[in-house]
DSSP file (Angstrom, degrees, kcal/mol; ACC not computed):
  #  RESIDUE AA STRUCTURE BP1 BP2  ACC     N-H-->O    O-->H-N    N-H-->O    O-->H-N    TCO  KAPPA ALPHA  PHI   PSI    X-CA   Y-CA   Z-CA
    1    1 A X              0   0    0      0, 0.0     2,-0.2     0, 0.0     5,-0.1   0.000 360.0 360.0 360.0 125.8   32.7   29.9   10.7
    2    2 A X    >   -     0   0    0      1,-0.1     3,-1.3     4,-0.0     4,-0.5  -0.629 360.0-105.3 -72.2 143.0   32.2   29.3    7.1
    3    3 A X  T 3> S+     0   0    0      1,-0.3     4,-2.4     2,-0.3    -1,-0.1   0.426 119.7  38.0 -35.6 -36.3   29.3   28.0    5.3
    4    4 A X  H 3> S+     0   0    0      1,-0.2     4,-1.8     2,-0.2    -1,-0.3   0.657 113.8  57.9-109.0 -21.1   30.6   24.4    4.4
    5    5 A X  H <4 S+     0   0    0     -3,-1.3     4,-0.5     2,-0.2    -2,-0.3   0.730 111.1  44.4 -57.9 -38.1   32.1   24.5    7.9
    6    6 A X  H >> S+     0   0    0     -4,-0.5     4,-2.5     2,-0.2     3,-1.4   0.941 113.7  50.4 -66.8 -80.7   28.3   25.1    9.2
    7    7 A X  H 3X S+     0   0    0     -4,-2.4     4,-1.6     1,-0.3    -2,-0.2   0.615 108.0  44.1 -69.6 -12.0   27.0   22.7    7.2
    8    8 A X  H 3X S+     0   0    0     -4,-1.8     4,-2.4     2,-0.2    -1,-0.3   0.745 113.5  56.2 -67.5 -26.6   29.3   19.4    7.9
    9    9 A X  H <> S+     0   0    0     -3,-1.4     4,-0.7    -4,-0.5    -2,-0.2   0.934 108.2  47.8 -77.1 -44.3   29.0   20.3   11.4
   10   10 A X  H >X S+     0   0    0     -4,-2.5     3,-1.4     2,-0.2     4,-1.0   0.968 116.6  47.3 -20.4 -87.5   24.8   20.1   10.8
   11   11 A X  H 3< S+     0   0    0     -4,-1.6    -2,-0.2     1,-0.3    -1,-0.2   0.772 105.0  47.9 -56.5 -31.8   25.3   17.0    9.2
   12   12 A X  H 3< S+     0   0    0     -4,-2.4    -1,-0.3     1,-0.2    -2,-0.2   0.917 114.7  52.7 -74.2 -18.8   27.4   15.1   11.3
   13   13 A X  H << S+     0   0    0     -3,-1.4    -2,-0.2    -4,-0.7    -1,-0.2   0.688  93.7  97.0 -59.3 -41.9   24.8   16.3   14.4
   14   14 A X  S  < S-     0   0    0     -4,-1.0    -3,-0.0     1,-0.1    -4,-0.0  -0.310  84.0-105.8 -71.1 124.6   21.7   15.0   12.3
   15   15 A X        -     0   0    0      1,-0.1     2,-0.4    -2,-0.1    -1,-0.1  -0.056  31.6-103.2 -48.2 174.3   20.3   11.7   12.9
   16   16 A X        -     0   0    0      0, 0.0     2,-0.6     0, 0.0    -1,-0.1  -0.816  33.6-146.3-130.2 109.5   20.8    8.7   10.5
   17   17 A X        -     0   0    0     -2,-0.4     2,-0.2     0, 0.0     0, 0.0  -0.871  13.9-128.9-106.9 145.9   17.6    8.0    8.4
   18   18 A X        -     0   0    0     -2,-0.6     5,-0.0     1,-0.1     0, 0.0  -0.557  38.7 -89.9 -78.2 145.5   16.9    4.3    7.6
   19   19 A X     >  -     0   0    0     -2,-0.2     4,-0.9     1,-0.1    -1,-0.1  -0.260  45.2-108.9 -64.4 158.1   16.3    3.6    3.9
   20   20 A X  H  > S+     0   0    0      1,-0.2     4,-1.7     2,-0.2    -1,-0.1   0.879 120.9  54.9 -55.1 -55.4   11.7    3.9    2.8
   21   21 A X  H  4 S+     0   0    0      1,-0.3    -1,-0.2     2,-0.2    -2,-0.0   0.908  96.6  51.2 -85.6 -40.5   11.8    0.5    2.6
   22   22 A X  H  4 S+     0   0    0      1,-0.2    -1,-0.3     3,-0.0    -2,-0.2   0.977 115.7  51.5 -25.7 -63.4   13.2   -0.6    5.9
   23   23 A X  H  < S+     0   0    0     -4,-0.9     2,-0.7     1,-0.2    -2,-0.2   0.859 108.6  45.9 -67.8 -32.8   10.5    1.5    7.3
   24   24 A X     <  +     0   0    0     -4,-1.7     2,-0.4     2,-0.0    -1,-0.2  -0.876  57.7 172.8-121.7 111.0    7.3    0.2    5.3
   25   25 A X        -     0   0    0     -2,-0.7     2,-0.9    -3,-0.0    -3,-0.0  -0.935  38.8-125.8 -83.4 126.5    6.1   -3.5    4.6
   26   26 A X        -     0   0    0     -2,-0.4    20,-0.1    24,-0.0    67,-0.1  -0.538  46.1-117.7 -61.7 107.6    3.0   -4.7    3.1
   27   27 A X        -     0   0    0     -2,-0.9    22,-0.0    19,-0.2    -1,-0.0  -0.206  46.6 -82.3 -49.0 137.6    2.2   -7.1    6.2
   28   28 A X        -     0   0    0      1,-0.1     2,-0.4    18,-0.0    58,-0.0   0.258  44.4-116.2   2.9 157.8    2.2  -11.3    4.7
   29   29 A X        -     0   0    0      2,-0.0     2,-1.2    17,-0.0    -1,-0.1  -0.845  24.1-150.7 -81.0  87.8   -0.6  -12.3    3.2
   30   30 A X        +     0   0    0     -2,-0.4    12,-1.0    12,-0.1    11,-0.5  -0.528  24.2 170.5-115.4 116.1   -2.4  -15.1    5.0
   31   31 A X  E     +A   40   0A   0     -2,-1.2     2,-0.4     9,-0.2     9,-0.2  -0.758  15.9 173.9-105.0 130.4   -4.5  -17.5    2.8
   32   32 A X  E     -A   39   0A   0      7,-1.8     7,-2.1    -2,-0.3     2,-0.4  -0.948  29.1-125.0-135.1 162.2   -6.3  -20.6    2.9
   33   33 A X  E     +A   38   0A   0     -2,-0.4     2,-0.2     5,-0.2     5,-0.2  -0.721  26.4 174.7 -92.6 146.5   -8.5  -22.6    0.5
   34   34 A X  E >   -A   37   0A   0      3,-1.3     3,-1.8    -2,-0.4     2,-0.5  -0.785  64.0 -61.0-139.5 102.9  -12.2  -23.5    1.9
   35   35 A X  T 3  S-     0   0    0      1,-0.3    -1,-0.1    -2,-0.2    46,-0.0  -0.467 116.1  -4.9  68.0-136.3  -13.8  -25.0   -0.9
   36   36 A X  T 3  S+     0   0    0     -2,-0.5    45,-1.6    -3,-0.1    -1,-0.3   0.653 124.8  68.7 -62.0 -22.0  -14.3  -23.3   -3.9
   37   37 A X  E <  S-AB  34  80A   0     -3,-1.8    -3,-1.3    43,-0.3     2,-0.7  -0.328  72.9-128.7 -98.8 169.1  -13.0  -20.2   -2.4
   38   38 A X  E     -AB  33  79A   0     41,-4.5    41,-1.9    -5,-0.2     2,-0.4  -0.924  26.1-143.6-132.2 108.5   -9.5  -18.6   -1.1
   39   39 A X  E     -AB  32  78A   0     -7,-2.1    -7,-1.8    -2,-0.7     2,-0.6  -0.611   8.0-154.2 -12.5  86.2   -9.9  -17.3    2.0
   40   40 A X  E     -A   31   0A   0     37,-4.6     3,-0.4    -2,-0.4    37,-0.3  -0.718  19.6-178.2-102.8 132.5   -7.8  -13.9    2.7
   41   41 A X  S    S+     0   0    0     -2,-0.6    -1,-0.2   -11,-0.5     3,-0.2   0.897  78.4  41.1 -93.5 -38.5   -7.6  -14.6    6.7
   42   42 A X  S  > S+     0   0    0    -12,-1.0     4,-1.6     1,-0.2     3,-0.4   0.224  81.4 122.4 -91.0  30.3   -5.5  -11.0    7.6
   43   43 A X  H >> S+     0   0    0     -3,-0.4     3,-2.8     1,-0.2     4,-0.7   0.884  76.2  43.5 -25.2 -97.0   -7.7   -8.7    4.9
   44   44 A X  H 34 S+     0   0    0     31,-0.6     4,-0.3     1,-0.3    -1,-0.2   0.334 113.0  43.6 -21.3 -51.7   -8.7   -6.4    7.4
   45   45 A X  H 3> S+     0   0    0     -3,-0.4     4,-2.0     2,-0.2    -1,-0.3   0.667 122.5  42.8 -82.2 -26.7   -5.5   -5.7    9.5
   46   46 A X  H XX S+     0   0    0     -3,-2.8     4,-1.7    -4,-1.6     3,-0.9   0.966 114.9  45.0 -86.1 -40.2   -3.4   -5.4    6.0
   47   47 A X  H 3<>S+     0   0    0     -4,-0.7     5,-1.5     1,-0.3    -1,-0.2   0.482 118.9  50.0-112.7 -22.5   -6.1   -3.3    4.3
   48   48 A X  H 345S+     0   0    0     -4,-0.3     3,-0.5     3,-0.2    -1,-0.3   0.771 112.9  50.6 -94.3 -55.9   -5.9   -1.3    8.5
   49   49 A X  H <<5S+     0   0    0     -4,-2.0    -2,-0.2    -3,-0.9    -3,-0.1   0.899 105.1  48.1 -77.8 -28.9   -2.4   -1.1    7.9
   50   50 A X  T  <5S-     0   0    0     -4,-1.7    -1,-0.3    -5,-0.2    -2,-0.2   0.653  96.8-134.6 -81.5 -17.1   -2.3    0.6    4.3
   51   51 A X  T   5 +     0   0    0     -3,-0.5     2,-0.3    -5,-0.4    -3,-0.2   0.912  62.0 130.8  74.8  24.9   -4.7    3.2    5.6
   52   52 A X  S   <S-     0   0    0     -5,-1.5     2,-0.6    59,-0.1    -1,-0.2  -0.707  73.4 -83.0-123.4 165.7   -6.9    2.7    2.1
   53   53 A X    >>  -     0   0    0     -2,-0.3     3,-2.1    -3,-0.1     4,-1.6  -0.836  35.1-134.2 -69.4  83.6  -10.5    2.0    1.8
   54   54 A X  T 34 S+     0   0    0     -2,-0.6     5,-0.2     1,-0.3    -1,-0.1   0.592 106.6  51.5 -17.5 -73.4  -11.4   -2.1    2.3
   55   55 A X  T >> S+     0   0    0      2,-0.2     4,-1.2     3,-0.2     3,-0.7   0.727 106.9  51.7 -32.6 -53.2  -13.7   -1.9   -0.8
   56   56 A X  H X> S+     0   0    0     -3,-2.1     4,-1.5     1,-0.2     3,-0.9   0.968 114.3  44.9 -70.7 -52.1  -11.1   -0.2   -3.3
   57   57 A X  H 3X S+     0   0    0     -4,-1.6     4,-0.6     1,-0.2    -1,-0.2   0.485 107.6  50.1-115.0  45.8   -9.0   -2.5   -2.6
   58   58 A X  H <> S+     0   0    0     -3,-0.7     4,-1.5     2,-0.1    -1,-0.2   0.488 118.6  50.6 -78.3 -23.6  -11.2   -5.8   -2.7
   59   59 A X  H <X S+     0   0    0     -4,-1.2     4,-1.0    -3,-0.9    -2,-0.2   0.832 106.2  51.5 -89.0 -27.4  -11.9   -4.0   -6.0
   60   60 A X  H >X S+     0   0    0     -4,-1.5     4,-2.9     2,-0.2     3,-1.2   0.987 113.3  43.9 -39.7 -96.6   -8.3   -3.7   -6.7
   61   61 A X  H 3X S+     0   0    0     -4,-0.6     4,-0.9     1,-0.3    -2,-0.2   0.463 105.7  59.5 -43.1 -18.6   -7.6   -7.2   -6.2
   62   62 A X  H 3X S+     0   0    0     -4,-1.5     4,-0.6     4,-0.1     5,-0.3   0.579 114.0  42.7 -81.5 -26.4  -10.8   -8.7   -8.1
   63   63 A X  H << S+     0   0    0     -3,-1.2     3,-0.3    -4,-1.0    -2,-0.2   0.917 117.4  45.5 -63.9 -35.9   -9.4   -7.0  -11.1
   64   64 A X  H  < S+     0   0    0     -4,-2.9    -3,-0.2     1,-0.3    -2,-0.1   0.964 120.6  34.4 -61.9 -60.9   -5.9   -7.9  -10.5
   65   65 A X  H  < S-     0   0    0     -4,-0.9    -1,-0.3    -5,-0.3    -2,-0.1   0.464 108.0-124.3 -90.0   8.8   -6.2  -11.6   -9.7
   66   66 A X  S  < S+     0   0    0     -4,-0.6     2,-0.3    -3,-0.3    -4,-0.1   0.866  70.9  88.7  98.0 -21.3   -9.0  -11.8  -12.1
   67   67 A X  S    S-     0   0    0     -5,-0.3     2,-0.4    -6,-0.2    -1,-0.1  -0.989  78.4 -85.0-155.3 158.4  -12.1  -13.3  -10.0
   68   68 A X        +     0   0    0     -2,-0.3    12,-1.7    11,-0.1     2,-0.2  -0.539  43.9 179.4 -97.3 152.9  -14.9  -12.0   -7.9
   69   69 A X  E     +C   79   0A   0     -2,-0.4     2,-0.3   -11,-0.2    10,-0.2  -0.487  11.0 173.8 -99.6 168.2  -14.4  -11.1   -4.1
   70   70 A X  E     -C   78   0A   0      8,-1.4     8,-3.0    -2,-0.2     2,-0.6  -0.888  35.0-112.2-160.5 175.1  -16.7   -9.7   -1.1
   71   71 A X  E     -C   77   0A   0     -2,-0.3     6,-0.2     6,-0.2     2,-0.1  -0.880  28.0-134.5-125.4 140.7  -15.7   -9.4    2.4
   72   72 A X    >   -     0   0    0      4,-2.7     3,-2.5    -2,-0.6     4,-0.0  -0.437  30.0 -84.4 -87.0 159.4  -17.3  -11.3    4.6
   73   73 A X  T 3  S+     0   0    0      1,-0.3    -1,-0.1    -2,-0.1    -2,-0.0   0.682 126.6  51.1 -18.2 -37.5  -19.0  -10.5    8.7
   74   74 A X  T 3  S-     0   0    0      2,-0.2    -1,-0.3     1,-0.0     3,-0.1   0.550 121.6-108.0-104.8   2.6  -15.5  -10.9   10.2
   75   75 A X  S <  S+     0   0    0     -3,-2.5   -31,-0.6     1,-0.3     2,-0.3   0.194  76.7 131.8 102.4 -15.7  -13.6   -8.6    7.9
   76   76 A X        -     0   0    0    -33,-0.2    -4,-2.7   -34,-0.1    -1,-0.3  -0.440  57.3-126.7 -74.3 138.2  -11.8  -11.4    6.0
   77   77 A X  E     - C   0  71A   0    -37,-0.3   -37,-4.6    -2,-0.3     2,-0.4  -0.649  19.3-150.1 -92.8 138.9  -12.0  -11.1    1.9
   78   78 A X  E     -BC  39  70A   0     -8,-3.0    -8,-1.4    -2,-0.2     2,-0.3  -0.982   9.3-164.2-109.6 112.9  -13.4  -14.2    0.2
   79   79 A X  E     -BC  38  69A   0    -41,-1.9   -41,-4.5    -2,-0.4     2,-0.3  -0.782  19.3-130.7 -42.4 120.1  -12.0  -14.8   -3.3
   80   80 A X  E    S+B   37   0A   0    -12,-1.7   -43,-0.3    -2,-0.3     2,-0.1  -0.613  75.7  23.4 -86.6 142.2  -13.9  -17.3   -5.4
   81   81 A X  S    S-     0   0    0    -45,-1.6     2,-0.3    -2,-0.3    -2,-0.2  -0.106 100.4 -48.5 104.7 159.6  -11.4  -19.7   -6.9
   82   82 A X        +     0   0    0     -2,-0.1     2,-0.3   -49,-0.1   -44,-0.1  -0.561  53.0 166.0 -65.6 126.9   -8.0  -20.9   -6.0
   83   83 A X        -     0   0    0     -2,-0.3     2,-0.1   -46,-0.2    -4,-0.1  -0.979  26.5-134.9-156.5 143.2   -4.7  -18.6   -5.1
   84   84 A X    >>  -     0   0    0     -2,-0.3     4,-2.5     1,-0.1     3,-0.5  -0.351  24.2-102.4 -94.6 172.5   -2.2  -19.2   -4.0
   85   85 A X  H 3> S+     0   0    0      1,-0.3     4,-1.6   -54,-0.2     5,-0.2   0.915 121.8  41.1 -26.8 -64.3    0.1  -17.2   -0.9
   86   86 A X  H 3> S+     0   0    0      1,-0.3     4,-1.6     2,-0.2    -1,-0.3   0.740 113.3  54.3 -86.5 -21.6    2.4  -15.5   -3.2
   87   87 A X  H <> S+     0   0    0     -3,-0.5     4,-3.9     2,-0.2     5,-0.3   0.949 115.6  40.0 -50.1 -55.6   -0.4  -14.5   -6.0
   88   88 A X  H  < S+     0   0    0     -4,-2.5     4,-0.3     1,-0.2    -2,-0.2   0.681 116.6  46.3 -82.9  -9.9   -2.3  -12.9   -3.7
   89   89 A X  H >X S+     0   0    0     -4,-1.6     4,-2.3    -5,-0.2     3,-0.6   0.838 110.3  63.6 -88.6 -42.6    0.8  -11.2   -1.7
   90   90 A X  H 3X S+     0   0    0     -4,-1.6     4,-2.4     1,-0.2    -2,-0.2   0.842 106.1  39.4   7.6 -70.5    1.9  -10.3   -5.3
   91   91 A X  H 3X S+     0   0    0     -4,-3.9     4,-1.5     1,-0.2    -1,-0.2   0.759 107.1  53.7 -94.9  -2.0   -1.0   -8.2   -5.9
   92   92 A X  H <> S+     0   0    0     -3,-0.6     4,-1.8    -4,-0.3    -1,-0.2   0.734 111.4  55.8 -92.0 -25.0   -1.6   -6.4   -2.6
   93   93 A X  H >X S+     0   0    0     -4,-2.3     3,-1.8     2,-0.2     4,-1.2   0.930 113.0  51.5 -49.0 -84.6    3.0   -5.3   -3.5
   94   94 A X  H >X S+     0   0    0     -4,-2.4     4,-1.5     1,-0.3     3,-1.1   0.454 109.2  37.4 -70.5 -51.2    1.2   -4.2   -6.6
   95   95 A X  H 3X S+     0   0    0     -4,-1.5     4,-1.9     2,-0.2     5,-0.3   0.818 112.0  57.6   7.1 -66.5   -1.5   -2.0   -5.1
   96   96 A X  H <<>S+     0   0    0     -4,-1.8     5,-1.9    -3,-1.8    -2,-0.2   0.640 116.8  48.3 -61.2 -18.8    1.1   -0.6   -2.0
   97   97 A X  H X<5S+     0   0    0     -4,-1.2     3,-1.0    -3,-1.1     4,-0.3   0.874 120.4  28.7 -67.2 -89.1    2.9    0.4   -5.6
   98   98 A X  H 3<5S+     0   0    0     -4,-1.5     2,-0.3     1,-0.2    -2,-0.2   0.832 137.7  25.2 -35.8 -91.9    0.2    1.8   -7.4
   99   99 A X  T 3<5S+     0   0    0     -4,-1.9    -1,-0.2     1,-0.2    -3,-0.2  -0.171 118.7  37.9 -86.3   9.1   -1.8    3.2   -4.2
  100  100 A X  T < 5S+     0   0    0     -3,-1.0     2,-0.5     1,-0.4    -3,-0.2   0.435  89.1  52.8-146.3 -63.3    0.5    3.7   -1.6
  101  101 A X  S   <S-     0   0    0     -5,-1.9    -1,-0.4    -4,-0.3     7,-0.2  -0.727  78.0-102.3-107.8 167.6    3.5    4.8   -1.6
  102  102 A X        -     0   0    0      5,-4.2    -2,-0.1    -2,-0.5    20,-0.1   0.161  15.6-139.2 -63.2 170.0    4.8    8.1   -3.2
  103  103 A X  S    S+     0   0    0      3,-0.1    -1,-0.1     2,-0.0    -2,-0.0   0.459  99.6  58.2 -99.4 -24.6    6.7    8.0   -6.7
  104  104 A X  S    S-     0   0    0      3,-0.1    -3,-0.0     1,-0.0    -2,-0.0   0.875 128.1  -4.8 -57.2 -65.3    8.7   10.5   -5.0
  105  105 A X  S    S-     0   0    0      2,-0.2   -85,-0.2   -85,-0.0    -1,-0.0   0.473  82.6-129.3-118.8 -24.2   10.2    9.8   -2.1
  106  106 A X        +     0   0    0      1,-0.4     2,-0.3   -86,-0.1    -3,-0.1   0.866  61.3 140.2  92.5  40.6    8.6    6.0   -1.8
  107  107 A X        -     0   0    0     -7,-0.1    -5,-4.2   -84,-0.0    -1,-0.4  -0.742  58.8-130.2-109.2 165.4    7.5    7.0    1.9
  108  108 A X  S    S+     0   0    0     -2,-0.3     2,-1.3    -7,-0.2    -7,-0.1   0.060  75.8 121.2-106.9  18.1    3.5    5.3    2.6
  109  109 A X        +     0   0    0      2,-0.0    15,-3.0     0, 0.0    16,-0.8  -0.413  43.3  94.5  91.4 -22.3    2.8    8.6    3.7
  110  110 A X  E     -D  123   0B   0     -2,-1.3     2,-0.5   -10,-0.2    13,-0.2  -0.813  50.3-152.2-145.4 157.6    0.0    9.6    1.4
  111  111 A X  E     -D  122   0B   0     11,-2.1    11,-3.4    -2,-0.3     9,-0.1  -0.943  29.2-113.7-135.6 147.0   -3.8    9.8    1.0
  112  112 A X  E     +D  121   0B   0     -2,-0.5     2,-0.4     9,-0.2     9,-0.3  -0.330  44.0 170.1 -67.9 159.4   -6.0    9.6   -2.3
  113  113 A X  E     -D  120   0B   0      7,-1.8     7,-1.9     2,-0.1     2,-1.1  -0.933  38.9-105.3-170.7 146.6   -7.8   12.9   -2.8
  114  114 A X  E     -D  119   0B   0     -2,-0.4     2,-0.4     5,-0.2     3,-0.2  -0.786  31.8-173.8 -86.3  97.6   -9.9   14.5   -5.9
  115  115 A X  E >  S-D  118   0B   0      3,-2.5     3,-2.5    -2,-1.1    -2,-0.1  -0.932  74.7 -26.4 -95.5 117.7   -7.8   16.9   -7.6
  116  116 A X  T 3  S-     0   0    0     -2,-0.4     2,-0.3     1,-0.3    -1,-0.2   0.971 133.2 -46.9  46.5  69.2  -10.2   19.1  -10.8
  117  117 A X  T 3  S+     0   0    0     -3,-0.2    -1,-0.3     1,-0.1     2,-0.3   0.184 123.3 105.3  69.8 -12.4  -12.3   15.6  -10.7
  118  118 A X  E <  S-D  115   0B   0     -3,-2.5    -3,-2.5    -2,-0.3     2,-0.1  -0.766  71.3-123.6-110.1 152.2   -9.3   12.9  -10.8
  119  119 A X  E     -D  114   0B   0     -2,-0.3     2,-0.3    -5,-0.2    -5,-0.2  -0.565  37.0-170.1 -89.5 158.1   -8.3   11.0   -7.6
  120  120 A X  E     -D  113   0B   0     -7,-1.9    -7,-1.8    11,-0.2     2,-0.6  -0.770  30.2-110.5-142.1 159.6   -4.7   11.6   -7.1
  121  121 A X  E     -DE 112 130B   0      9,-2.1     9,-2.3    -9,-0.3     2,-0.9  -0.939  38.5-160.9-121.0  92.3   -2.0   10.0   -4.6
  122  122 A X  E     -DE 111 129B   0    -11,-3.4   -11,-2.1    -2,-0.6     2,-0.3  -0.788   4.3-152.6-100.2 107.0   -1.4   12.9   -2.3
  123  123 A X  E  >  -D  110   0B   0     -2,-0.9     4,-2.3     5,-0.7   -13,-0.2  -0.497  11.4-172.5 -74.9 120.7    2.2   12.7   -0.1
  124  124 A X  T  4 S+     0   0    0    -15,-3.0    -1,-0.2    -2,-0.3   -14,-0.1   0.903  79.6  61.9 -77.9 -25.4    1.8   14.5    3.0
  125  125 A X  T  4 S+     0   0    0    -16,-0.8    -1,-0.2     1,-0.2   -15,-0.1   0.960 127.6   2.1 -60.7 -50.1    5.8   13.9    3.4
  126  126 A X  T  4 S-     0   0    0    -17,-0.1    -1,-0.2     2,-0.1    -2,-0.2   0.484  99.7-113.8-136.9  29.6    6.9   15.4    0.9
  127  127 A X     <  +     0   0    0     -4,-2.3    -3,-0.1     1,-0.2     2,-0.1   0.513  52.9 148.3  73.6  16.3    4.0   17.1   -1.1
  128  128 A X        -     0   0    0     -5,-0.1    -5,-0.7     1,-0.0     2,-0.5  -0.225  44.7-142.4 -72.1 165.8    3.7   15.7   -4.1
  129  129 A X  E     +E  122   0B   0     -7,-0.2     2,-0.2    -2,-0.1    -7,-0.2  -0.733  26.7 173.2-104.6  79.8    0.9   15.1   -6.5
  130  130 A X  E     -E  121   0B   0     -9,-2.3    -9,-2.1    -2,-0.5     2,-0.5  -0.722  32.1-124.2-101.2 166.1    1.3   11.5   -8.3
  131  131 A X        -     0   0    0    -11,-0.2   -11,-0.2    -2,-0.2     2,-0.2  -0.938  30.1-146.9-100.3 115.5   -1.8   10.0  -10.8
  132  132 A X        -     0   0    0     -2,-0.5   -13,-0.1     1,-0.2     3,-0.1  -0.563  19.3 -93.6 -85.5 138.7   -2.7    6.7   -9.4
  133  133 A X        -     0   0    0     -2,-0.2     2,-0.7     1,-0.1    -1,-0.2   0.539  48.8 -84.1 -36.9-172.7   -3.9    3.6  -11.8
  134  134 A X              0   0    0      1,-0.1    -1,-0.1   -74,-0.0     0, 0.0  -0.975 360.0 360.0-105.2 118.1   -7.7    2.7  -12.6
  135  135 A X              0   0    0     -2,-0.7   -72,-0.2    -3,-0.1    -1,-0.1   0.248 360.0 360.0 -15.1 360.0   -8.9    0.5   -9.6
């Protein structure tokens, strides 16, 4: 058996990968107003599901949108002022950009790390090094 003979036989034997994106969502963002403030109700479970650090990215999202946050006793982030669903799902896409998934392969995948002092986007999938925005 010859080489290209090896390998088609490989490939047709080899599983079927579903497209990066199939595999990874940023879960919905679900918001309500109380008062002067916008309520971010799932904070906690997407901020659990991106595997990042709650604080960078309240801090992330008070630049983004623009207003100041804290997270409140039950894990939910309070943003003073009105926003709406799709702002505020808007900037946690743009974070899961920036801060999450690889430039590489686009798998989520990856952990922040301090490379010669600068935090870096490290993909354990496929081993890259990418430079992540300023928080």
């Amino acid at each position: 058996m010859d080489y290209d003979d090896a390998l088609n036989r490989g490939l047709e034997r080899a599983p079927d990968i579903e497209e990066a994106d199939s595999r990874y969502e940023v879960p919905e963002a679900s918001v309500r107003p109380e008062g002067n403030v916008t309520v971010y109700q799932n904070f906690q479970a997407t901020v659990d599901h991106l595997a990042r650090d709650a604080e960078h990215v309240l801090k992330f999202l008070q630049s983004e949108l623009g207003t100041a946050a804290r997270i409140d006793e039950a894990g939910r982030a309070r943003l003073t002022g009105s926003f709406k669903q799709s702002r505020v799902q808007n900037a946690m896409e743009s974070y899961a950009e920036g801060f999450v998934r690889c430039s590489e392969c686009g798998l989520p995948d990856t952990r922040l790390v301090t490379e010669n002092g600068a935090t870096v986007l490290k993909c354990d999938a496929c081993g890259a090094l990418s430079a992540v925005p300023d928080a």
